[in-house]
C-alpha positions, -999 to 999 in steps of 0.1 A, spaced: -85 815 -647 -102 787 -635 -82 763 -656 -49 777 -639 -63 774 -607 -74 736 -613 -35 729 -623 -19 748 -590 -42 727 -574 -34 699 -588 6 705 -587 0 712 -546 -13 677 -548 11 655 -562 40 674 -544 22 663 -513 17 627 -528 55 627 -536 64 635 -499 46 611 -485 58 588 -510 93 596 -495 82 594 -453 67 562 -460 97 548 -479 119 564 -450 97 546 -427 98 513 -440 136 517 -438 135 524 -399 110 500 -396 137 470 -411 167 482 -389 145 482 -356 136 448 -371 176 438 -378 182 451 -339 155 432 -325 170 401 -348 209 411 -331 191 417 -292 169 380 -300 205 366 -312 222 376 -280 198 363 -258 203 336 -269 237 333 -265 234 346 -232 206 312 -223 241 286 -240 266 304 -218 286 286 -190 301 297 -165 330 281 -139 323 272 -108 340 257 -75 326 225 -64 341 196 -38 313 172 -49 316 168 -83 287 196 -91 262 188 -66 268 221 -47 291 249 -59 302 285 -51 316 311 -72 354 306 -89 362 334 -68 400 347 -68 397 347 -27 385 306 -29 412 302 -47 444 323 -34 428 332 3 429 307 35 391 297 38 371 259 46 363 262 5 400 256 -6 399 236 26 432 257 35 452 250 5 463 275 -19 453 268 -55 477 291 -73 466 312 -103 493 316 -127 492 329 -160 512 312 -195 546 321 -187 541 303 -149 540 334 -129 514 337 -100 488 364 -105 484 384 -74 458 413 -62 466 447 -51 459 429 -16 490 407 -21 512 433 -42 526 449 -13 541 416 0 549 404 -31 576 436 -37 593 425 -3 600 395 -20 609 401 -52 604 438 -65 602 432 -102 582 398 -103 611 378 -114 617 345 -101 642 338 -74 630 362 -50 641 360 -10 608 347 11 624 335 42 641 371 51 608 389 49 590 360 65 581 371 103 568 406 87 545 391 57 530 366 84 529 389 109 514 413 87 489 388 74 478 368 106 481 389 135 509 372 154 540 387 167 575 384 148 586 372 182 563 341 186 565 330 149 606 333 155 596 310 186 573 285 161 606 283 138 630 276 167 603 249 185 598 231 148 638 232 148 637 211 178 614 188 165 627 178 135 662 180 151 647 153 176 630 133 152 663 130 126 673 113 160 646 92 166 650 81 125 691 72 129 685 52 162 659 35 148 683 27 115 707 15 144 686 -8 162 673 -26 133 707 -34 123 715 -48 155 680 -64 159 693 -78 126 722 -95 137 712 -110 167 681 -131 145 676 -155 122 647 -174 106 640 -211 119 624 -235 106 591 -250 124 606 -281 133 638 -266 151 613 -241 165 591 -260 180 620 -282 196 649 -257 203 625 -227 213 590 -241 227 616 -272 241 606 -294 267 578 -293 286 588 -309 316 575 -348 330 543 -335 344 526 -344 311 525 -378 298 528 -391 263 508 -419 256 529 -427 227 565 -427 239 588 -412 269 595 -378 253 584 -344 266 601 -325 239 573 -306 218 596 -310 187 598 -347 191 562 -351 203 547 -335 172 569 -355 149 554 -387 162 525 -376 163 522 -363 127 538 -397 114 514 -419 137 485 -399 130 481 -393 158 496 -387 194 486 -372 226 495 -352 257 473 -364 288 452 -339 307 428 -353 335 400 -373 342 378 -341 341 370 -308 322 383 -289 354 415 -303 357 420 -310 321 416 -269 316 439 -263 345 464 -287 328 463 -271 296 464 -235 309 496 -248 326 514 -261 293 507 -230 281 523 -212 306 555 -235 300 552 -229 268 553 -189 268 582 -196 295 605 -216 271 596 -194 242 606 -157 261 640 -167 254 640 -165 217 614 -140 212 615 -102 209 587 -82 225 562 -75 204 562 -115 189 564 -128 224 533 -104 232 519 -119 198 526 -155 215 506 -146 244 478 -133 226 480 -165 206 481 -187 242 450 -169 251 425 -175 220 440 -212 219 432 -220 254 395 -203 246 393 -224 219 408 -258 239 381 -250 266 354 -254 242 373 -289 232 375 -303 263 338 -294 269 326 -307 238 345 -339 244 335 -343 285 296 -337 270 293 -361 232 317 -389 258 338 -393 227 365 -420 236 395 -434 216 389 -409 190 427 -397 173 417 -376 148 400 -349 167 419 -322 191 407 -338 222 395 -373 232 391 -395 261 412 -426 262 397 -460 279 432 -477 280 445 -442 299 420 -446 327 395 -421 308 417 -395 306 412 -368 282 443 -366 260 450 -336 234 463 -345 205 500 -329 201 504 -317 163 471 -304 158 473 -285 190 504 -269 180 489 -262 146 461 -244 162 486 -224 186 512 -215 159 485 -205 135 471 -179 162 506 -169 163 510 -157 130 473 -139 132 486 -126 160 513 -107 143 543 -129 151 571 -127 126 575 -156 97 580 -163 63 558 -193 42 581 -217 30 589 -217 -10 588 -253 -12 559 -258 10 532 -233 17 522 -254 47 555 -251 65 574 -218 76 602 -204 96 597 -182 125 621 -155 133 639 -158 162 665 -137 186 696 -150 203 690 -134 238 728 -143 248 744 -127 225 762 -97 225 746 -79 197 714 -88 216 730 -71 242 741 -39 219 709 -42 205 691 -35 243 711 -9 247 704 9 217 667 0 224 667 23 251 689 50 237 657 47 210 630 48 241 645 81 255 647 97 224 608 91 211 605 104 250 626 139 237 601 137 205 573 142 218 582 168 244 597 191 216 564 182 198 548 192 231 568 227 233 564 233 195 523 228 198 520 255 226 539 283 205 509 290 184 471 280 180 459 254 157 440 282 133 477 302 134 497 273 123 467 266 97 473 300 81 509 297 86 510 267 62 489 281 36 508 317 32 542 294 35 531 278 5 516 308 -15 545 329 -8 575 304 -16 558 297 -44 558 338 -56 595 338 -47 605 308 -67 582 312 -97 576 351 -98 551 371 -100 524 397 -124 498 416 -104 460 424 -121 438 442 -102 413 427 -124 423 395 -109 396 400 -79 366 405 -101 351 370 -104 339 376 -146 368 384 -157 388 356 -137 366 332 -151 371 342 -184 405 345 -184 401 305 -169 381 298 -199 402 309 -222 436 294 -208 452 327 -204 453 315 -169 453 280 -149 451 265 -119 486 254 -99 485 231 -72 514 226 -45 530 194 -35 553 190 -10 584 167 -14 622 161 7 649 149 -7 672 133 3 687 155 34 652 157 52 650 189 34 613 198 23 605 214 -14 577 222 -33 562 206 -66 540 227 -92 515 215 -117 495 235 -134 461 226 -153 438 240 -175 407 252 -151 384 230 -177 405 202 -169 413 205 -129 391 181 -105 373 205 -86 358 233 -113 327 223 -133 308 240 -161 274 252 -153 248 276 -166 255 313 -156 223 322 -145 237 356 -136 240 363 -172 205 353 -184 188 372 -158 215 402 -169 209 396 -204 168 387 -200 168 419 -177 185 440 -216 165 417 -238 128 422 -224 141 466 -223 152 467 -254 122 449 -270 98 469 -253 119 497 -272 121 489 -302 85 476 -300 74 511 -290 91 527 -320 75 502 -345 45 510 -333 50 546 -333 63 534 -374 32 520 -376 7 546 -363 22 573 -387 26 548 -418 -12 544 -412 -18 582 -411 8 588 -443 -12 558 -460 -46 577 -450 -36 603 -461 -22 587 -496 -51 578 -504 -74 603 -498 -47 627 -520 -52 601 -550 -88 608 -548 -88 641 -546 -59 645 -577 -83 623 -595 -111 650 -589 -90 675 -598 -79 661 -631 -116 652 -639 -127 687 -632 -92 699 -652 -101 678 -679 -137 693 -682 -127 731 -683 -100 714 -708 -131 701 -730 -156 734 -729 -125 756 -735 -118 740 -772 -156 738 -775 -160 778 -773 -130 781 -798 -142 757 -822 
């Protein structure tokens, strides 16, 4: 009996041993796939910390916002009030469900080719709050203007056809004698008889020198010179057209300025019998202060050109040129007036259509205006695919990053009627000027947020592994000590049993 009992015993034993043989195995299994998950969680953590994101940024990076579907395809300061289209591989625009609606009136299967300018007034009116009847008034006022200024461009062809005809390009010799001429026998030579500028700064460039007399002081030497320039501008008027003869005056004014300071400088240092320098006083001409003629022309002529007078440098010699000048008696000249006027009065109807066309909407209206104008020819002409996904900034950027969509800009062109039309090109959003790549701190907080929960999981189910592998193994052992017990004491009743019998 007591030997049966002793192997039940033992039996009960290593069953038990067995079975925790098995939950510790079983264990150790769950205890290497929490360990594989935490490896998979760490793994896209990581990921998460390398990831990049688009972003919309004026300043090359320094500040950013979000590559939003509204900064792109919405009127706002960020796109500065340009549409940036999104369009997808085949060139269509990708709308929201916002845009959808209009997008139908224009074309209501998304195919190109679709009629904008019909549904205009009530996609505008619809989108920016003003009337059918004022934007109908904005379209008849911008009419006028451009009617107006198509004038203002053909007159303008017209008179510098005639202006054409009635000039011609001098040479600075003839110039200076034909159109600054004679300037009168109030000035004396000290050279020769002649009064004629031409002749005066011939001889006085082949002499080296040469000289118109002023007076025996700085006062009446500066009235004197302000009056030859008076003669001058009054011989020249004849052969000039406004604007150069203005640029003559201007260049009568800075010469006499700088004359002053000549006379002055002469009057003070008493320089006397001196050729070479602008102005001198002569002993043989009663101490008069003479100014020297070709130098003095120089100066004038080269103020003239600063000035904004009209000449070309000679080919032959960069230090000579021809001055363009316009036959006043002449019948083109005459046509030419004419036409000149016909031009004033219609720059005059310019700006009052401009005028009228600015007080038909507000600045912020017309600003708008533009923008949907572009966004909406640009559906009709190249068709469009609504996503309602489109607005949710993630998936927009990803479907950036992966060039299943890119980013179309809008150029406007005329040809050659005056007739304005658009220009497309689209660019990969890694490529276009204004996106850059940045971290996407969104996602690792998102993915630090799952990564710190999910190890405190799986952390709290290993050591739950852990506290009941240390029980099983507790357990283990003691079982081993007590089967060795029992197979000592089994062994014993083994040993007394054959004794009796033998």
């Amino acid at each position: 009996m007591g030997m049966a009992a002793s192997q039940v015993r033992l039996l009960q034993l290593t069953s038990r041993k067995n079975d925790i043989g098995r939950q510790l195995s079983s264990l150790s299994l769950q205890k290497m796939a929490l360990s594989n998950d935490m490896k998979k969680i760490t793994k896209k953590y990581q990921d998460a910390l390398s990831s990049k994101t688009l972003k919309w940024s004026t300043n090359s990076g320094v500040s950013y916002v979000d590559l939003s579907y509204a900064n792109l395809m919405r009127p706002s300061s960020v796109n500065q009030n340009t549409p940036y289209l999104i369009t997808n591989t085949n060139g269509q625009v990708v709308i929201d469900n916002q845009y959808k609606k209009y997008a139908e009136m224009i074309s209501a299967t998304g195919a190109a080719g679709g009629d904008y300018e019909s549904n205009r007034s009530n996609i505008l009116a619809s989108l920016t709050g003003v009337s059918p009847e004022s934007l109908d008034a904005s379209v008849t006022a911008d009419s006028a203007v451009q009617e107006a200024e198509d004038k203002v461009n053909n007159l303008q062809n017209e008179v510098d056809i005639l202006e054409a005809k009635c000039t011609t390009e001098i040479f600075e010799n003839d110039f200076f004698t034909d159109c600054l001429g004679s300037i009168g026998s109030g000035f004396q030579w000290d050279g020769a008889s002649t009064t004629n500028v031409g002749g005066d700064y011939k001889l006085a460039e082949q002499n080296g020198g040469g000289h118109w007399l002023l007076g025996s002081d700085a006062t009446s030497s500066k009235s004197k010179l302000k009056e030859l320039l008076e003669q001058l501008k009054k011989n020249v008027s004849n052969y000039l057209t406004d604007s150069d003869y203005q640029a003559f005056t201007e260049a009568c004014n800075s010469t006499y300025t700088e004359y002053c300071g000549n006379i002055d400088q002469a009057v003070t240092s008493g320089t006397k019998d001196d050729k070479s320098i602008p102005v001198s006083i002569f002993s043989d001409k009663s101490n008069q202060l003479g100014l020297r003629v070709d130098k003095f022309i120089d100066t004038l002529m080269g103020a003239y050109r600063s000035a904004g007078g009209r000449y070309e440098q000679s080919t032959t010699d960069t230090n000579a040129y021809y001055y363009t000048c316009i036959d006043k008696n002449s019948t083109e000249y005459i046509d030419y007036q004419n036409k000149l006027a016909e031009l004033d009065a219609a720059k005059e109807e310019y700006e009052a259509a401009v005028d009228a066309s600015n007080q038909t909407l507000t600045s912020t209206d017309e600003t708008q205006i533009a923008f949907y104008d572009k966004l909406f020819n640009a559906i009709a002409e190249k068709g469009w695919v609504a996503n309602s996904q489109v607005s949710d900034t993630d998936y927009l950027n990803q479907m950036l990053q992966n060039n299943q969509y890119f980013i179309t800009t809008i150029s406007t062109d005329e040809d050659e009627n005056g007739k304005i039309f658009y220009e497309y090109d689209s660019t990969p959003a890694s490529n276009f000027e204004y996106i850059v790549s940045v971290n996407d701190s969104d996602a690792q907080e998102e993915a630090q947020i799952e990564y710190e929960y999910a190890k405190s999981t799986v952390d709290e189910k290993e050591s739950r592994i852990d506290t009941r592998m240390q029980n099983l193994e507790t357990e283990q052992s003691a079982i081993n000590n007590m089967i060795q017990s029992a197979e000592s004491i089994r062994n014993d009743n083994e040993e007394r049993s054959l004794g009796i019998f033998a």
